[in-house]
PDB file of N, CA, C and O in Angstrom:
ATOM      1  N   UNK A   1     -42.982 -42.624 -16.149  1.00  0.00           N
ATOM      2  CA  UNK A   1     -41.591 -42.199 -16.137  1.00  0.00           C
ATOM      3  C   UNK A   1     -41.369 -41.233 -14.967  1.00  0.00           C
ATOM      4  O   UNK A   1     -42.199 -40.367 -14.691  1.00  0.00           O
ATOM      5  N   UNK A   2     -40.518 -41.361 -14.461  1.00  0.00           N
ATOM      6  CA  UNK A   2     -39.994 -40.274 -13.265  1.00  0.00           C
ATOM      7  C   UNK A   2     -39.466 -39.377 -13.930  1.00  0.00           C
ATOM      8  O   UNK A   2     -38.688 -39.536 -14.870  1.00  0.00           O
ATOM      9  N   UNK A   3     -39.979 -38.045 -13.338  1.00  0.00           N
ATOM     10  CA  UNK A   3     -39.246 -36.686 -13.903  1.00  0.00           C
ATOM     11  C   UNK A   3     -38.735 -36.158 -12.872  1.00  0.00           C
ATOM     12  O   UNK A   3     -39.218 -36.195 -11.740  1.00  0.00           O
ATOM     13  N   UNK A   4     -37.534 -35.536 -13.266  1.00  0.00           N
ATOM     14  CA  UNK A   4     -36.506 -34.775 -12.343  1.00  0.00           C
ATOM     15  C   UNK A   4     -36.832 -34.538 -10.791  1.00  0.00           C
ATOM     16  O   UNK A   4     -36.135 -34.873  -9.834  1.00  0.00           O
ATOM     17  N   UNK A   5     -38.235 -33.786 -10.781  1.00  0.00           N
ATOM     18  CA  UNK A   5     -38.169 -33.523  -9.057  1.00  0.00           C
ATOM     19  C   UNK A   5     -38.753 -34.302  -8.739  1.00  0.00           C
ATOM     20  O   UNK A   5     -38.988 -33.944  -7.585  1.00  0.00           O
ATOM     21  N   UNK A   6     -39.404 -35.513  -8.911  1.00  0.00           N
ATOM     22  CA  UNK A   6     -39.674 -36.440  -8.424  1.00  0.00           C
ATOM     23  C   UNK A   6     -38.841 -37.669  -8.266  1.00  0.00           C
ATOM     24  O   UNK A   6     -39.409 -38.492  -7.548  1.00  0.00           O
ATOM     25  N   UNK A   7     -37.133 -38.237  -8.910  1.00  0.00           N
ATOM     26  CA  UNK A   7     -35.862 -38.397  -8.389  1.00  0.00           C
ATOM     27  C   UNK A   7     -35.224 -37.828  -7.806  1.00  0.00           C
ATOM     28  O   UNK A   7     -34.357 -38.533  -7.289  1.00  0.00           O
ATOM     29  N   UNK A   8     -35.130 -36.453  -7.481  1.00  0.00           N
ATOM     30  CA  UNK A   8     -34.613 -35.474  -6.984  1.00  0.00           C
ATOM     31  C   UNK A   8     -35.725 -36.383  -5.262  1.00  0.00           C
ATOM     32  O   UNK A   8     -35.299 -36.969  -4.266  1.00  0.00           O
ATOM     33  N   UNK A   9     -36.673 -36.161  -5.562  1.00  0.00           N
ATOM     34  CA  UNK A   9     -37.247 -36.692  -3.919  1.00  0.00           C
ATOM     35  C   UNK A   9     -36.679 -38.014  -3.837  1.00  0.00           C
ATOM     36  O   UNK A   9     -35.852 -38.307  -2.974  1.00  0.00           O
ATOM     37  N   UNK A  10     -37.081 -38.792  -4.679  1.00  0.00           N
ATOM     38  CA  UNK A  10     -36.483 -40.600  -4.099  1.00  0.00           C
ATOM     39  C   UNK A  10     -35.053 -40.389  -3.928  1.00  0.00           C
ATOM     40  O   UNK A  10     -34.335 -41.237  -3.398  1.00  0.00           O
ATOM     41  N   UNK A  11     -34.763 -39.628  -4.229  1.00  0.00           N
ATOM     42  CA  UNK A  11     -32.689 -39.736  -3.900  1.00  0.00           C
ATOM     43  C   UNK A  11     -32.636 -39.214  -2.333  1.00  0.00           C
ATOM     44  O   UNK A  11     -31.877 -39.574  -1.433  1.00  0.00           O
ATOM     45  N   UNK A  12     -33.998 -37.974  -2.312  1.00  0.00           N
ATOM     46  CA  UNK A  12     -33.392 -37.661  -0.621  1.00  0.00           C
ATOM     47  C   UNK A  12     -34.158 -38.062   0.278  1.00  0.00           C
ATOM     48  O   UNK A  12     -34.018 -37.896   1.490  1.00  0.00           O
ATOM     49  N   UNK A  13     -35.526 -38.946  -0.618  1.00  0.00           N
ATOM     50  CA  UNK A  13     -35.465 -40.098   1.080  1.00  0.00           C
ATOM     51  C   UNK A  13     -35.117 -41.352   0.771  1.00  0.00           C
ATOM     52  O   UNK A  13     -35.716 -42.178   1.458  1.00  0.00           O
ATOM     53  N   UNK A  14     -34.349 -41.812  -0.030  1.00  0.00           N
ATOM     54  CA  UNK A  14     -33.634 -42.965  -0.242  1.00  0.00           C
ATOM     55  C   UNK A  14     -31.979 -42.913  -0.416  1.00  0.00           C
ATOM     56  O   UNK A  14     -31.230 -43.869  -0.620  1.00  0.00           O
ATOM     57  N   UNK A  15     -31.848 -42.377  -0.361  1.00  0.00           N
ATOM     58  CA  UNK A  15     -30.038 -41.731  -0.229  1.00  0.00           C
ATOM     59  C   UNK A  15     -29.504 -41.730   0.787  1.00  0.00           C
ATOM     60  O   UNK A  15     -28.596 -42.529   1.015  1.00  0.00           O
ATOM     61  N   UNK A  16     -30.043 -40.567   1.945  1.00  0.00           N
ATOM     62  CA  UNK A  16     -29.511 -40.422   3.109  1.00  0.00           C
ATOM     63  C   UNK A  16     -29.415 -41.531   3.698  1.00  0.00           C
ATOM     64  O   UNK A  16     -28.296 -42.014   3.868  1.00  0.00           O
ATOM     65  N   UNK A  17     -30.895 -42.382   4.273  1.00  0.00           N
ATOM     66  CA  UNK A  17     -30.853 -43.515   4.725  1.00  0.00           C
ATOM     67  C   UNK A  17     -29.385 -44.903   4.097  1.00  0.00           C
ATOM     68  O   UNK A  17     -28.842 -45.624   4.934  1.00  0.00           O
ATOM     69  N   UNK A  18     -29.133 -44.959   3.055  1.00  0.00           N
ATOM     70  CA  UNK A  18     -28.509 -45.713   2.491  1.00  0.00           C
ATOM     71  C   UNK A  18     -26.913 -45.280   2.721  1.00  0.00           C
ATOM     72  O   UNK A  18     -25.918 -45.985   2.892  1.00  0.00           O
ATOM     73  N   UNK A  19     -27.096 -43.655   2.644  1.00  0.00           N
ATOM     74  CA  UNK A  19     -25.367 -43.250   3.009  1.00  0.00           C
ATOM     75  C   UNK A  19     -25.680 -43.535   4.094  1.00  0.00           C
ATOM     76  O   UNK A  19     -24.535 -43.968   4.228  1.00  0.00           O
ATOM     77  N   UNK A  20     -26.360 -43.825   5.534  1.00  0.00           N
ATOM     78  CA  UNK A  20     -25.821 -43.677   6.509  1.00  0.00           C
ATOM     79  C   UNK A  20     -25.527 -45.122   7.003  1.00  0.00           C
ATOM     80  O   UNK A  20     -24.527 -45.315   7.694  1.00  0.00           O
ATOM     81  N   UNK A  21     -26.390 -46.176   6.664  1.00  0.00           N
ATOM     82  CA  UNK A  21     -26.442 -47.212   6.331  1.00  0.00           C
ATOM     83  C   UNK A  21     -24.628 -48.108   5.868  1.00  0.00           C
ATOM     84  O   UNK A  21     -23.983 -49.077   6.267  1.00  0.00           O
ATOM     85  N   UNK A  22     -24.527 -47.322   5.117  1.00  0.00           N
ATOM     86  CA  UNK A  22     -22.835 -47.680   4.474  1.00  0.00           C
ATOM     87  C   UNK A  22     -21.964 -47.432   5.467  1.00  0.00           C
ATOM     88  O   UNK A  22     -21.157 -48.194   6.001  1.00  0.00           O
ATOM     89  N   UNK A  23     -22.249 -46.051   5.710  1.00  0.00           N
ATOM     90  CA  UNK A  23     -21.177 -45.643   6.941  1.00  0.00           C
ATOM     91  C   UNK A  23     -21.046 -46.238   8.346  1.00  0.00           C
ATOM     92  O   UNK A  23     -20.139 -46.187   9.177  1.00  0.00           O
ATOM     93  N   UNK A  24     -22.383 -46.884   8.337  1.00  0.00           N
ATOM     94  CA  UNK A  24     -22.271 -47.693   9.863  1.00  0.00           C
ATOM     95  C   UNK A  24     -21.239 -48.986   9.485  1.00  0.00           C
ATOM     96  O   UNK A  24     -20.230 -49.419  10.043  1.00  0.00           O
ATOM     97  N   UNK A  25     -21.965 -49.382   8.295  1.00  0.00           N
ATOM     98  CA  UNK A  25     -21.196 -50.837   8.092  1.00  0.00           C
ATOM     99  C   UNK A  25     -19.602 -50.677   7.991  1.00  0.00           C
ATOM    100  O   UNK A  25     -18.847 -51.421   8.617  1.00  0.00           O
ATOM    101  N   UNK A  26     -19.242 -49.853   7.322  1.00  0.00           N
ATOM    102  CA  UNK A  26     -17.886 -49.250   7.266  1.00  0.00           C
ATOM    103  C   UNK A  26     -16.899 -49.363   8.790  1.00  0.00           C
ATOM    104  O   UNK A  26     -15.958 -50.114   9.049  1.00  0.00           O
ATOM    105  N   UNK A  27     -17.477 -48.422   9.520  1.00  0.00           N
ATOM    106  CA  UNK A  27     -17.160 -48.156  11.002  1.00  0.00           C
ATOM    107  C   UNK A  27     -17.325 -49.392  11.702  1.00  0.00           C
ATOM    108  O   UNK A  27     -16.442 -49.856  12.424  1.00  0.00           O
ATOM    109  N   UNK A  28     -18.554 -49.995  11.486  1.00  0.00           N
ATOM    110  CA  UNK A  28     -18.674 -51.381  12.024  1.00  0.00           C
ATOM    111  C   UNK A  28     -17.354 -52.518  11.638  1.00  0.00           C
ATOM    112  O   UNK A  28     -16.619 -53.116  12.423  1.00  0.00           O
ATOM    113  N   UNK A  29     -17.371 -52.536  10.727  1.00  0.00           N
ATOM    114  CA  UNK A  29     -16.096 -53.336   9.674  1.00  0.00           C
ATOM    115  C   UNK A  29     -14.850 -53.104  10.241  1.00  0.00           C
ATOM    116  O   UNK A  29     -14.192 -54.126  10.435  1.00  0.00           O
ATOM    117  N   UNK A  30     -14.101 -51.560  10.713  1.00  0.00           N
ATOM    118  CA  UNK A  30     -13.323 -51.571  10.971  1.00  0.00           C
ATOM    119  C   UNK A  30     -12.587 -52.142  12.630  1.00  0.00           C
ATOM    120  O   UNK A  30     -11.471 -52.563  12.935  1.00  0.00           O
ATOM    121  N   UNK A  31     -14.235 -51.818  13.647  1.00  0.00           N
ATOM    122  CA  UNK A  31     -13.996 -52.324  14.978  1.00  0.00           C
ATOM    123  C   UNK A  31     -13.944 -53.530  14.606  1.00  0.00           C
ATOM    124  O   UNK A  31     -12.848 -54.011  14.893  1.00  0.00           O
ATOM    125  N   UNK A  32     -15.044 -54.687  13.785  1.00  0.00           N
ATOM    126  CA  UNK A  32     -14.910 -56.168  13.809  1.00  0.00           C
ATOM    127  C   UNK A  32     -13.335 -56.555  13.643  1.00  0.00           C
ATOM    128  O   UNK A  32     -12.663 -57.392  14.245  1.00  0.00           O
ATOM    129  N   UNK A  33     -12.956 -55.542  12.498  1.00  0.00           N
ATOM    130  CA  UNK A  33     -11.297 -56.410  12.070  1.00  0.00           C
ATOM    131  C   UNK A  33     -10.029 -56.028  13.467  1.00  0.00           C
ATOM    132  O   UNK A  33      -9.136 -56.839  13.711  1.00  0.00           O
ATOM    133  N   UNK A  34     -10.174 -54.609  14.306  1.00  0.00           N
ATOM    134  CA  UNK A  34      -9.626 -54.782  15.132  1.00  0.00           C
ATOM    135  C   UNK A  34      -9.724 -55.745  16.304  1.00  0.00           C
ATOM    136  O   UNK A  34      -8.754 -56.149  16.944  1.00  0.00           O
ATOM    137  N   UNK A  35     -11.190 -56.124  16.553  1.00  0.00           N
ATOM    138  CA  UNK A  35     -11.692 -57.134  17.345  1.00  0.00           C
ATOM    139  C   UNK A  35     -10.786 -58.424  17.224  1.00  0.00           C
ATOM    140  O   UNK A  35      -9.954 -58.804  18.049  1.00  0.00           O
ATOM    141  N   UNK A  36     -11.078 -58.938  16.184  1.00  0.00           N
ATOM    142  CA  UNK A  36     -10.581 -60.246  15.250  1.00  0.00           C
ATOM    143  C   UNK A  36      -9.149 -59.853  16.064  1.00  0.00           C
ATOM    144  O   UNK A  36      -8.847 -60.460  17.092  1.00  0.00           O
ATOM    145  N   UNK A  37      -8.319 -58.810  15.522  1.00  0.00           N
ATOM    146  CA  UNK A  37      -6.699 -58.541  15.984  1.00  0.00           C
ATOM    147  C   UNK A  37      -7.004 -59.135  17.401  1.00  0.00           C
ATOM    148  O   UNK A  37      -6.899 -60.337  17.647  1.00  0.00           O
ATOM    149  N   UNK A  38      -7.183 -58.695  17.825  1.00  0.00           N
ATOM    150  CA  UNK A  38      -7.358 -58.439  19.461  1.00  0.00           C
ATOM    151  C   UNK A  38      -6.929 -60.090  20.173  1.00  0.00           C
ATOM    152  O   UNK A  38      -6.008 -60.632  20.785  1.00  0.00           O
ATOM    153  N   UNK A  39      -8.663 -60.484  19.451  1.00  0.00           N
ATOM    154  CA  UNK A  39      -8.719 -61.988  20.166  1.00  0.00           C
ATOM    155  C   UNK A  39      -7.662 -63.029  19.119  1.00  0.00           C
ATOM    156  O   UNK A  39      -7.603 -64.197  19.503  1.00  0.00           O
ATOM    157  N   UNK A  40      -7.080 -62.782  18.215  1.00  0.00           N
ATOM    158  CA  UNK A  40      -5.589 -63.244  17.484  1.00  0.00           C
ATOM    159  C   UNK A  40      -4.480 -63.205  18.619  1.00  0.00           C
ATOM    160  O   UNK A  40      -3.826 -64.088  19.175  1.00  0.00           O
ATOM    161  N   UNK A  41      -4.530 -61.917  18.729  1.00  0.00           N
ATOM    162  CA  UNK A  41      -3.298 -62.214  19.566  1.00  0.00           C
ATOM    163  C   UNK A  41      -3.618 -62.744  21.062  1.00  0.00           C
ATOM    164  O   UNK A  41      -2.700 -63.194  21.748  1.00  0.00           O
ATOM    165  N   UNK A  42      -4.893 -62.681  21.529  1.00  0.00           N
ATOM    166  CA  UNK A  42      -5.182 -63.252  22.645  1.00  0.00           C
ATOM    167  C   UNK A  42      -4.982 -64.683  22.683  1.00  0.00           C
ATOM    168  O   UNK A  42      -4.243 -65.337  23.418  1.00  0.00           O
ATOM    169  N   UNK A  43      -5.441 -64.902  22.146  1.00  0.00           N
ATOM    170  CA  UNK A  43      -5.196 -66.905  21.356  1.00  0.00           C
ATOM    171  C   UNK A  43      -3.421 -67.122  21.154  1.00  0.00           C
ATOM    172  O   UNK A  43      -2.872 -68.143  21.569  1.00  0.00           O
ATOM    173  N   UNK A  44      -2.844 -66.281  20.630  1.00  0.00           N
ATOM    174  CA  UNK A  44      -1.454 -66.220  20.487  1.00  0.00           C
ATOM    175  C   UNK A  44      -0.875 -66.106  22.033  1.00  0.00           C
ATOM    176  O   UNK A  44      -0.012 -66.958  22.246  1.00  0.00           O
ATOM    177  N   UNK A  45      -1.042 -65.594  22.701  1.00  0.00           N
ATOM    178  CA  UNK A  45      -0.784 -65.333  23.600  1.00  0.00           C
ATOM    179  C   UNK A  45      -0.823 -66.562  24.825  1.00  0.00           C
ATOM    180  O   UNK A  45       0.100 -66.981  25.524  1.00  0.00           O
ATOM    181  N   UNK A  46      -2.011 -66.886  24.794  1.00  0.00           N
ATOM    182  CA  UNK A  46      -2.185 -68.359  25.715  1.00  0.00           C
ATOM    183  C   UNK A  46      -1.756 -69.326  25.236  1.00  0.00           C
ATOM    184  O   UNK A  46      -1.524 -70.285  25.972  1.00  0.00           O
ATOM    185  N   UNK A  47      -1.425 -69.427  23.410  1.00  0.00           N
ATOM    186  CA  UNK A  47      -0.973 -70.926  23.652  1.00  0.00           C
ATOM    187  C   UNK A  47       0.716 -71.009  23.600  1.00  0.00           C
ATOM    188  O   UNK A  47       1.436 -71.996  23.754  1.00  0.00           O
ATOM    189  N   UNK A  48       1.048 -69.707  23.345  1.00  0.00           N
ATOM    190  CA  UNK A  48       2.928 -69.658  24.012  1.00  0.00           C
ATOM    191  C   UNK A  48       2.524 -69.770  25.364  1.00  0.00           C
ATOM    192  O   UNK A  48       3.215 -70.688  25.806  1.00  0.00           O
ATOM    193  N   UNK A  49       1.767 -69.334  26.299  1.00  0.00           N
ATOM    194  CA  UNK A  49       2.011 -70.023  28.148  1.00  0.00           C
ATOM    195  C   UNK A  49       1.399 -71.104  28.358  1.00  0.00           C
ATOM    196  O   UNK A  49       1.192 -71.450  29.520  1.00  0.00           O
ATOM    197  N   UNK A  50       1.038 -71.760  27.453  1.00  0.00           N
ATOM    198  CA  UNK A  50       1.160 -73.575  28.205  1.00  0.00           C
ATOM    199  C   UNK A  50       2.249 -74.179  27.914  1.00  0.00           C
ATOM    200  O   UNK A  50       2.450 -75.322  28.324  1.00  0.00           O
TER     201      UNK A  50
END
């Protein structure tokens, strides 16, 4: 059985890694969906000038 300070350790070397982990994907997530915008309207854009 795990006792207290020994979860107390797996939370802080398995935690941090995992919050930071989230937060990339997060940040990542938000450039992909502006990306996506981007080349939307780029595509929008060229096929009104043919």
């Amino acid at each position: 059985m795990i006792e207290g300070l020994d979860f107390v350790q797996i939370l802080g070397d398995v935690g941090f890694p995992a919050a930071i982990a989230v937060y990339l994907l997060v940040r990542y997530e938000r450039k992909l969906d502006k990306l996506r915008e981007s080349i939307d309207a780029l595509s929008d854009d060229l096929n009104q000038s043919k």
